[in-house]
C-alpha positions as CSV (number, residue, x, y, z in Angstrom):
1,X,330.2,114.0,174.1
2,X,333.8,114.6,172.2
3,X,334.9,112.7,169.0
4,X,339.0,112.8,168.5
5,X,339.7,114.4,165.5
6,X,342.2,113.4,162.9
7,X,343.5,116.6,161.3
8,X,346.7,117.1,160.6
9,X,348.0,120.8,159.4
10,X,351.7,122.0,158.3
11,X,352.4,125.9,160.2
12,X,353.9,127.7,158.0
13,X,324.3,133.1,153.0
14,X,324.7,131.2,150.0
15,X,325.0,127.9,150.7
16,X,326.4,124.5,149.4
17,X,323.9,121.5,150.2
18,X,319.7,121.4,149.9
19,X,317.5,123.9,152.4
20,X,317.0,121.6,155.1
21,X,318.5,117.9,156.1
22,X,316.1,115.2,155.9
23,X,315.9,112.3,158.3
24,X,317.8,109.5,157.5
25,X,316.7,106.1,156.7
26,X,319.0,103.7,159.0
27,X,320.9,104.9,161.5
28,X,324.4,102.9,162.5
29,X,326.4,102.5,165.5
30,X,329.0,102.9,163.9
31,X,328.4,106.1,161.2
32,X,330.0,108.9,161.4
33,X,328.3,112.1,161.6
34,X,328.9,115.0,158.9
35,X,331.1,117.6,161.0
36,X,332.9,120.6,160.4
37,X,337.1,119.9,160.2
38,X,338.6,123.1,159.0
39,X,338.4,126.9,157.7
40,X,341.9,127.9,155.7
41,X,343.0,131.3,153.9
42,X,343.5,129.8,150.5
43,X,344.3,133.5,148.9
44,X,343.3,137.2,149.5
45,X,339.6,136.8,148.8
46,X,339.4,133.3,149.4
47,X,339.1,130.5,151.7
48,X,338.5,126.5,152.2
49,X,336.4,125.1,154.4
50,X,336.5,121.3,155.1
51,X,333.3,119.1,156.2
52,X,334.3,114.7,156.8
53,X,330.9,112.9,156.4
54,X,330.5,108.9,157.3
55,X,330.4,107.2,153.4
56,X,326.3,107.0,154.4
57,X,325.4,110.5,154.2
58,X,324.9,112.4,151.2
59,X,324.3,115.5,149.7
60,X,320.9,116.1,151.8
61,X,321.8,115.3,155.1
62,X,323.9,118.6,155.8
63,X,323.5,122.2,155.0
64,X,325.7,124.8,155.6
65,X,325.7,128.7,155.2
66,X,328.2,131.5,155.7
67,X,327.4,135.1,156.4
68,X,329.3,138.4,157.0
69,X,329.0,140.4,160.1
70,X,325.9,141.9,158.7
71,X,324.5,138.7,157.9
72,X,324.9,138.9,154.1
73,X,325.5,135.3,152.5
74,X,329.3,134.7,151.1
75,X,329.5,132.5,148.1
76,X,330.1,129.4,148.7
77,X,330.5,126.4,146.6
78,X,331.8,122.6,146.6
79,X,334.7,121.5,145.3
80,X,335.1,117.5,144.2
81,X,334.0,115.1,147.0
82,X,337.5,113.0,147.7
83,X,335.7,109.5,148.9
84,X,338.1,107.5,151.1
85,X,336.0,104.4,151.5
86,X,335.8,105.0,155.4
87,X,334.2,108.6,154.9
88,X,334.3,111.4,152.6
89,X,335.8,114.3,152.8
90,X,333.7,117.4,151.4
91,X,336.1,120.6,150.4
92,X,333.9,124.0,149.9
93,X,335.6,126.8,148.2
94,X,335.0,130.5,149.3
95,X,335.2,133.7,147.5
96,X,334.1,137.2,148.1
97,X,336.3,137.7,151.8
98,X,337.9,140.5,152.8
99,X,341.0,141.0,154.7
100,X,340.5,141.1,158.5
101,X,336.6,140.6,158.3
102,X,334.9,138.3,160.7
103,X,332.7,135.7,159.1
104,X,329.8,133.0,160.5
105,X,329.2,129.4,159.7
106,X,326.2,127.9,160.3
107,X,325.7,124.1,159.6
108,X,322.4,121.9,160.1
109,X,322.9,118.0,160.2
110,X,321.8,115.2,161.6
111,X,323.9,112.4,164.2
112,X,324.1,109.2,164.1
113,X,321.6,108.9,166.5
114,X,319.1,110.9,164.1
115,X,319.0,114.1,166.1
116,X,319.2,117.1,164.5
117,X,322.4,119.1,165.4
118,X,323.4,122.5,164.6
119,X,327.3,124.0,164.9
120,X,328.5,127.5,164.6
121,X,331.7,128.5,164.3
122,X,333.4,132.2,163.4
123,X,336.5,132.6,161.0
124,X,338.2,136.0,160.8
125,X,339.8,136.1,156.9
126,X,343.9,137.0,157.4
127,X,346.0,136.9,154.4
128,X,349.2,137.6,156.5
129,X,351.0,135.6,159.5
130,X,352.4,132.1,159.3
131,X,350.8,129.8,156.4
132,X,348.6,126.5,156.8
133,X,348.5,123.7,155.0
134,X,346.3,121.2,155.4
135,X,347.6,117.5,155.0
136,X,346.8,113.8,154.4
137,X,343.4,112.8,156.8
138,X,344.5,109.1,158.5
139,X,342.7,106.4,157.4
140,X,340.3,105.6,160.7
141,X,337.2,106.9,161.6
142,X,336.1,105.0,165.0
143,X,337.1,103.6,167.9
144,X,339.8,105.2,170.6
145,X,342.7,107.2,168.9
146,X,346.2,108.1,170.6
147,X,348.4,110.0,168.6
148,X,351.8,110.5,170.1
149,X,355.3,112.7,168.4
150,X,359.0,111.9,169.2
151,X,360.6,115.0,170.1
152,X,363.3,116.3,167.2
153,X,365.9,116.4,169.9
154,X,368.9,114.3,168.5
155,X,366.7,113.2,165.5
156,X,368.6,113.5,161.9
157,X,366.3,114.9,159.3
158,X,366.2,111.8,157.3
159,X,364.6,109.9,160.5
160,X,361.6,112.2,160.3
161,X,359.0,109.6,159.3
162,X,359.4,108.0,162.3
163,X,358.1,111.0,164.6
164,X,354.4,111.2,164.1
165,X,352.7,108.2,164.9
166,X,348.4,106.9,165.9
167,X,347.1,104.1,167.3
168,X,343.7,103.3,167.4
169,X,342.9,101.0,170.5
170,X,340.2,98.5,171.5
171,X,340.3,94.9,171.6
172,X,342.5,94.6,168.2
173,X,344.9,97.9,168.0
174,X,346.5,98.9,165.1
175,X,349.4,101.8,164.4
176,X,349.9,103.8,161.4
177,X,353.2,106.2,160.9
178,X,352.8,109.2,158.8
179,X,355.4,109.5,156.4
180,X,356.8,112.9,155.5
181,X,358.1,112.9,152.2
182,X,355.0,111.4,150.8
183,X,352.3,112.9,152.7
184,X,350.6,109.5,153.5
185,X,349.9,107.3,156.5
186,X,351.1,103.4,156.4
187,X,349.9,100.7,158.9
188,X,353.5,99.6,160.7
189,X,352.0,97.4,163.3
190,X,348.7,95.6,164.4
191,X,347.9,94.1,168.0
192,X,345.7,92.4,170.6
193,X,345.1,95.2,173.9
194,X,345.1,98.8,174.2
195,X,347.1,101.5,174.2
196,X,347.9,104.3,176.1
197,X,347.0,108.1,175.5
198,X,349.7,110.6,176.1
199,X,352.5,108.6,175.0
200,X,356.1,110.6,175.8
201,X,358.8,109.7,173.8
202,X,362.1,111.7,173.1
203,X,366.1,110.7,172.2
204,X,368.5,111.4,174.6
205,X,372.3,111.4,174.1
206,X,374.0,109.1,177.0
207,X,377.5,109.6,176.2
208,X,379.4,110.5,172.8
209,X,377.9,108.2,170.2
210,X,375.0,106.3,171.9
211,X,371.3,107.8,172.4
212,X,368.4,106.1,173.4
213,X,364.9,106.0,172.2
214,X,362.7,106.8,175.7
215,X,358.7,105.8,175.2
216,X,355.9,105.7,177.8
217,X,354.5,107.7,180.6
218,X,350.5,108.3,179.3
219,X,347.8,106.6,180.6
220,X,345.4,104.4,179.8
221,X,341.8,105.0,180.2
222,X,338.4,103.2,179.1
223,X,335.3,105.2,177.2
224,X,333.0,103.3,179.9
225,X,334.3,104.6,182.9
226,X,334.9,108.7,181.8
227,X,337.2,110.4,183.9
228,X,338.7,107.3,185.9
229,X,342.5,107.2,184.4
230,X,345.6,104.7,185.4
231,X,348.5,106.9,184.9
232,X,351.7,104.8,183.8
233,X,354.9,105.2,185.2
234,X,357.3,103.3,183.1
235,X,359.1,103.8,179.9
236,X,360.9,101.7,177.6
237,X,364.4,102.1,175.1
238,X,366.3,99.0,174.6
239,X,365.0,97.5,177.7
240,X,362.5,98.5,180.8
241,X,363.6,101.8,182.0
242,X,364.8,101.7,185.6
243,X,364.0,103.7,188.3
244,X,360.4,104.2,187.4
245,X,358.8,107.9,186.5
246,X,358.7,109.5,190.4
247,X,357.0,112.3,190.0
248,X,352.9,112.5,191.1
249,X,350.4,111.2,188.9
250,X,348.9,113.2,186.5
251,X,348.9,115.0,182.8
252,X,352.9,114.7,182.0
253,X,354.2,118.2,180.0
254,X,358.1,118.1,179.3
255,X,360.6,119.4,177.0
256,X,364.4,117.8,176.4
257,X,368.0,118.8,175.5
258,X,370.2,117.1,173.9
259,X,370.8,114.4,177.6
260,X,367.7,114.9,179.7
261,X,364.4,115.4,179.4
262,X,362.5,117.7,182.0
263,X,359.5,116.4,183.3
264,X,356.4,118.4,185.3
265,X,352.7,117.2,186.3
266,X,349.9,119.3,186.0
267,X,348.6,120.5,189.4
268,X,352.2,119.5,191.0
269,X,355.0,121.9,191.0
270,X,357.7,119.0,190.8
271,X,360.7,119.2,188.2
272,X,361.7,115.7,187.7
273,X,364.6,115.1,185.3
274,X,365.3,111.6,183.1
275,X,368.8,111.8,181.9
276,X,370.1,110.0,178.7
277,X,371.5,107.1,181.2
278,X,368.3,106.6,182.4
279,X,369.1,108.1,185.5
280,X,366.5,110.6,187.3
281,X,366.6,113.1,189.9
282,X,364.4,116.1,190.9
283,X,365.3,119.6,190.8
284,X,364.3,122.8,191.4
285,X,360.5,123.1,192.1
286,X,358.0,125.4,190.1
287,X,358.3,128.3,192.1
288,X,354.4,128.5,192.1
289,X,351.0,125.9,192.5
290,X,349.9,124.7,188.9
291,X,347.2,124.0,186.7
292,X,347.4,122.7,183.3
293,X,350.8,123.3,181.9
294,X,352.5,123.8,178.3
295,X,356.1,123.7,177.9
296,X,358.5,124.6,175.0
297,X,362.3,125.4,174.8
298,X,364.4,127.7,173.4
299,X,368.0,126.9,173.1
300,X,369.0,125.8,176.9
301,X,366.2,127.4,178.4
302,X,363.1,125.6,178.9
303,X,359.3,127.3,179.2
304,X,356.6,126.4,181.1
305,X,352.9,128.2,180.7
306,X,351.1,128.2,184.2
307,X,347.5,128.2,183.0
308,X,345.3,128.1,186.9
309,X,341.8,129.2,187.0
310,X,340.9,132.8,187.8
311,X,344.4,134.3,186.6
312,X,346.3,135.3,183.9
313,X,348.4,132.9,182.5
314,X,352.2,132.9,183.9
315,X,355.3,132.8,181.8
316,X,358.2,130.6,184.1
317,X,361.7,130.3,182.3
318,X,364.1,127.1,183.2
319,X,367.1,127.5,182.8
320,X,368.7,124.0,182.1
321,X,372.9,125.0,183.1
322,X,371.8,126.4,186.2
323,X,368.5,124.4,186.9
324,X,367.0,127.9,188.2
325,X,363.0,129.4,187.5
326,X,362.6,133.1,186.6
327,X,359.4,134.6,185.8
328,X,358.4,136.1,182.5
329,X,356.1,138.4,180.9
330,X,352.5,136.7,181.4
331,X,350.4,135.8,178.9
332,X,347.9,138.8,177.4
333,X,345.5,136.1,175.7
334,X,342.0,135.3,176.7
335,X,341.9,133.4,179.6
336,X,342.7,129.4,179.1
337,X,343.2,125.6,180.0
338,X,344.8,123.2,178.1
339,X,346.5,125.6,176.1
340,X,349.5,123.9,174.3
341,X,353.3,125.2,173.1
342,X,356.0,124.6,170.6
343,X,358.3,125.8,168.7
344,X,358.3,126.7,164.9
345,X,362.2,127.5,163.4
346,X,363.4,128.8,167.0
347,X,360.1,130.7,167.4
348,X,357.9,129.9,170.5
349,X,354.2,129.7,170.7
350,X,351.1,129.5,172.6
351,X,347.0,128.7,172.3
352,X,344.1,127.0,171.9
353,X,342.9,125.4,175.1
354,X,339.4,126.0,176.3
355,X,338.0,128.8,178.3
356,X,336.5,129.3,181.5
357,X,333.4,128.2,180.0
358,X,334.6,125.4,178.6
359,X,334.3,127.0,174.9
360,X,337.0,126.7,172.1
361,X,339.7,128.8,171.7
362,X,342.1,128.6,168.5
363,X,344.1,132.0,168.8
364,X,347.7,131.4,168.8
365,X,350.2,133.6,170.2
366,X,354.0,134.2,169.8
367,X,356.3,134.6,172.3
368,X,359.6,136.6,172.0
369,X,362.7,136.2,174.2
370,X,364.8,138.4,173.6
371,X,362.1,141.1,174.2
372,X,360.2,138.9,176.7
373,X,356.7,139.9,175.1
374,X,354.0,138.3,173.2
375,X,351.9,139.0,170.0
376,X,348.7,137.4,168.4
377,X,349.6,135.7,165.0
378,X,347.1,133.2,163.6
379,X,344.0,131.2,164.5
380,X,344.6,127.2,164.1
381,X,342.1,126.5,161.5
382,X,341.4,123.0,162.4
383,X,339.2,121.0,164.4
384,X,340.2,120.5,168.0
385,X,341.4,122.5,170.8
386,X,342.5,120.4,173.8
387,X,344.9,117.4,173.6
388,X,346.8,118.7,170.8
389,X,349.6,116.3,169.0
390,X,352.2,118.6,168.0
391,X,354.9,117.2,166.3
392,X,358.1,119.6,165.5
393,X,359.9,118.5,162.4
394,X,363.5,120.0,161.0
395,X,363.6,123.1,158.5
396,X,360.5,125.2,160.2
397,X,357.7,122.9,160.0
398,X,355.8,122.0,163.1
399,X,352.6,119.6,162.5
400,X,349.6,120.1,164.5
401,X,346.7,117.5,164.2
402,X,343.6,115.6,166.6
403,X,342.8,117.1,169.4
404,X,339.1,117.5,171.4
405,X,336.8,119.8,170.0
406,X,333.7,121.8,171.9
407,X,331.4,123.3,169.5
408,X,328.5,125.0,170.3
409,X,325.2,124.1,168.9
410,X,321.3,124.9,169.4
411,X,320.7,122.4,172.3
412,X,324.1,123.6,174.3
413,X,327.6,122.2,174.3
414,X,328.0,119.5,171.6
415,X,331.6,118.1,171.0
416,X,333.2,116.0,168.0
C-alpha cells in the first residue's frame, strides 16, 4: 500500500516514546497511522526528525530509537507536539551527531488496521551542501491528493502564490493554494467530481504583451481499480485548447521557454511542442527508446534524464533554436526510476526515484554544463520518493513536497 505524503521542504538507542506500543482500543477507517515524515541537519551536531500521528494516537502507540553505525543509542528527545486538529505533528530533536556519520532509525507502531508495523530508515549527518527547510504541513490527511506547480516561465515574482497548488478528490473535491509570503495553505475552491493527478500547467508568451495560462494533461485514476489510468488529452487557458495533446498516452514530463512548452511520454520517444498560440507540432524524436523520464532546462537548452531498466541513466540535451538531441555525460548515481529534475538558481538536479528493487532512494545529484559532469550534494530529507511536486519559485528557491514513499519494514515492503 502507499499513502501520499504532504511535505513540503524549501532547498536551500535512546529513545523518545514508552518501550513497546500497546494495542489500541478502536480502530478507524479513517485514522491515520503514526509515520515517519522527515530527518533535517538542524546544526553541526544536531538534527530533527519529524513523526505526523492521526489526533487518536498518543504517546504509547509509537516508539522510536536511533543508533550509530555501531549500534550505540543517540540522544534523542521530543520537542512540543504542534496539534493541528486533523493530526499532530511530533518534532524530535537530536544531539550528539557527527559530521558525515551514518545513523539508523528504528520505529515500532501500530496501523490503523491494529497491526503492528516497523520502519527503518538511514540518515547520513552533512553540515555542508544546499540547506532544507522544512515548511507549513497542508491541512488534509485522507482521501486522494493531486498536487500540481505552474512552471515560473513568464511568471513575475509577485504572482508566486499562485504556483503551488493540491486538491484532494473524491465525491466533494476541495483546492488549497500555498501562499509564499506567509508560509500557509488557504482553501481557494470547493467542488462536486474528481480531479486529475499530474496536472501540467505553464505560461506561455503568444505574441508581445499577451501569455496564456495552459492547464491539463494528467490523468485521472480511481483507488478501486489500481493501475487502470484514463490519460487526458486536453488543456485549458481562456477557453478549450485546440488541437488536442497528440502525443501517446502516458506519464507527461516537459519543460517550457518563454513561447512553447516541450512535451515527451514516458516509454515514447516523441517530442511534441505546444506553442504560446496554442498551436502544436512534433519535432525531433528522442534519439533513443525511453523509460521514465525527468526533464529540466537550462537557459535554451532543455534536459531530459533517460532512466530504462538495466542501464545507466542517459543525459540527452535539446536544444530549443535548433530543435537538435546531443548526448551528455550519463548519470553516475545508483541505478533508478522515477527519478525527478529541476532547477535551483540556474543549477540543475537529479534523484530520488526508486531502485531496481523497488526501494527508496533520496540522493540528489547536480549536474554541471559547462563541464558536462555530475556530483552528489544532498539527501532529500523528506518523505516520499516517486511522484515528486516540485515547484521552482524566483530568487533560488525550489519547493519540493508529497510524493510516494516505500519503506521497508519487518513483514516486507510497507509504503505511506
Amino acid at each position: 500500500m502507499k499513502k501520499l505524503c504532504i511535505w513540503m521542504l524549501l532547498l536551500l538507542a535512546v529513545s523518545c516514546g514508552p518501550t513497546e506500543p500497546v494495542p489500541l482500543a478502536e480502530v478507524l477507517p479513517n485514522i491515520l497511522s503514526p509515520t515517519l515524515v522527515s530527518v533535517n541537519t538542524t546544526s553541526s551536531e544536531q538534527a530533527e526528525v519529524v513523526l505526523k500521528t492521526g489526533s487518536e494516537f498518543g504517546a504509547t502507540d509509537w516508539h522510536l530509537t536511533m543508533t550509530d553505525a555501531s549500534d550505540r543509542p543517540v540522544a534523542l528527545s521530543i520537542n512540543p507536539v504542534l496539534r493541528l486538529g486533523l493530526f499532530n505533528i511530533v518534532p524530535c530533536r537530536v544531539t550528539g551527531l557527527r559530521p558525515e556519520q551514518t545513523y539508523r532509525l528504528r520505529m515500532r507502531t501500530r496501523n490503523a488496521g491494529g497491526d503492528s508495523v516497523r520502519i527503518e530508515r538511514t540518515y547520513t549527518h552533512r553540515t555542508s551542501g544546499p540547506r532544507w527547510l522544512r515548511l507549513a504541513h497542508a491541512p488534509i490527511d485522507q482521501g486522494d491528493f493531486a498536487g500540481t506547480a505552474m512552471s515560473t516561465d513568464n511568471i513575475t515574482e509577485s504572482e508566486e502564490t499562485k504556483l503551488l497548488s493540491v486538491s484532494q478528490n473524491g465525491f466533494y473535491a476541495k483546492r488549497l493554494d500555498y501562499l509564499v509570503p506567509n508560509n500557509e495553505w488557504v482553501v481557494r475552491s470547493s467542488t462536486t467530481g474528481g480531479r486529475s493527478h499530474r496536472t501540467v500547467r505553464y505560461r506561455l508568451q503568444a505574441e508581445a504583451g499577451l501569455v496564456y495560462d495552459f492547464a491539463g494533461l494528467g490523468f485521472l485514476s480511481d483507488e478501486l481499480r489500481p493501475g487502470q489510468r484514463q490519460y487526458l488529452k486536453s488543456m485549458v487557458s481562456s477557453g478549450l485548447v485546440v488541437p488536442f495533446y497528440a502525443g501517446p498516452d502516458g506519464e507527461l514530463r516537459w519543460f517550457a521557454t518563454r513561447d512553447r512548452a516541450y512535451q515527451l511520454t514516458d516509454g515514447s520517444q516523441e517530442l511534441w511542442v505546444r506553442q504560446g498560440n496554442w498551436a502544436q507540432y512534433r519535432t525531433a524524436d528522442l534519439p533513443e527508446p525511453t523509460g521514465t523520464l525527468a526533464t529540466f532546462r537550462i537557459g535554451s537548452t532543455g534536459y531530459a534524464v533517460n532512466q530504462r531498466s538495466g542501464q545507466p541513466a542517459h543525459l540527452w540535451a535539446f536544444d530549443t533554436k535548433t530543435e537538435q538531441w546531443s548526448r551528455r555525460a550519463d548519470f553516475p548515481g545508483p541505478a533508478r526510476s522515477l527519478g525527478v529534475g529541476f532547477t535551483v538558481a540556474g543549477n540543475a538536479y537529479f534523484g530520488l526515484g526508486i531502485n531496481p528493487n523497488e526501494e527508496t532512494l533520496r540522493d540528489i545529484w547536480q549536474y554541471d554544463p559547462l563541464g558536462d559532469r555530475w556530483q552528489y550534494v544532498t539527501d532529500y530529507p523528506g518523505q516520499g520518493s516517486t511522484y515528486v511536486v516540485v515547484a521552482q519559485m524566483q530568487r533560488g528557491r525550489t519547493f519540493l513536497g508529497w510524493g510516494y514513499e516505500q519503506q521497508p519494514t519487518g513483514v516486507g515492503a510497507f509504503g505511506w
